[in-house]
N, C-alpha and C positions, 0 to 999 in steps of 0.2 A: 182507399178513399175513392170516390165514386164522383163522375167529371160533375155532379152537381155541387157533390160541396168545396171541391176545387176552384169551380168555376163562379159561382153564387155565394158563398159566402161571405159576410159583410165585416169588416172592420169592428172590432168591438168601442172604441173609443170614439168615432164616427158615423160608421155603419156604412161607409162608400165600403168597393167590392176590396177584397184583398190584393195585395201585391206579393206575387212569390218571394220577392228577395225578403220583404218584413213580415213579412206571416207570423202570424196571424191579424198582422196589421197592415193599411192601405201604403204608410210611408214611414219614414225615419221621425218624424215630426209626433204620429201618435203613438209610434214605440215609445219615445221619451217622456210623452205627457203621461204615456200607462206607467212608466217607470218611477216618473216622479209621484205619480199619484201612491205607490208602494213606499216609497222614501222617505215625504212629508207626512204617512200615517192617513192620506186620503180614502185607502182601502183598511179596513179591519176585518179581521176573521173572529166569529162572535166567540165571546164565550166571560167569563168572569176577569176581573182583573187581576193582574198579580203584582204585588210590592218589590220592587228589589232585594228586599231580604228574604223574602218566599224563594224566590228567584236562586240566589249567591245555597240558600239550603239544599235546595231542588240540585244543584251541580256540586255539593259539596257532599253529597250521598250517592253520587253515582259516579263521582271520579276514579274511583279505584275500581273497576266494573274489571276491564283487561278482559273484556269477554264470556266472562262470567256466568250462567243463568240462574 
């Protein structure tokens, strides 16, 4: 890492500079708000939906895997 983006880089949830101890965030306050924003479903990763029974199938075909290829 190169002392620019050590030293400039911005908080993603605020955009003040980072704080080493919460890196990639400024303080304990926007670690939590990032976290809940993961928790309440604030963040999504795109893509189609799936029903829970897609779901319960999806893991009920790969359960016996044991490493498998």
């Amino acid at each position: 890492m190169t002392l620019s983006q050590s030293k400039f880089s911005k908080c993603p949830v605020c955009k003040k500079p980072q704080a080493s101890q919460f890196k990639p965030f400024c303080s304990a306050g926007c670690k939590d708000r990032d976290l809940l924003q993961w928790l309440g479903e604030g963040y999504r990763v795109p893509g189609p939906a799936v029903s829970p029974d897609q779901l319960m199938d999806h893991f009920a075909d790969n359960s016996g895997r044991d490493g498998e290829a």
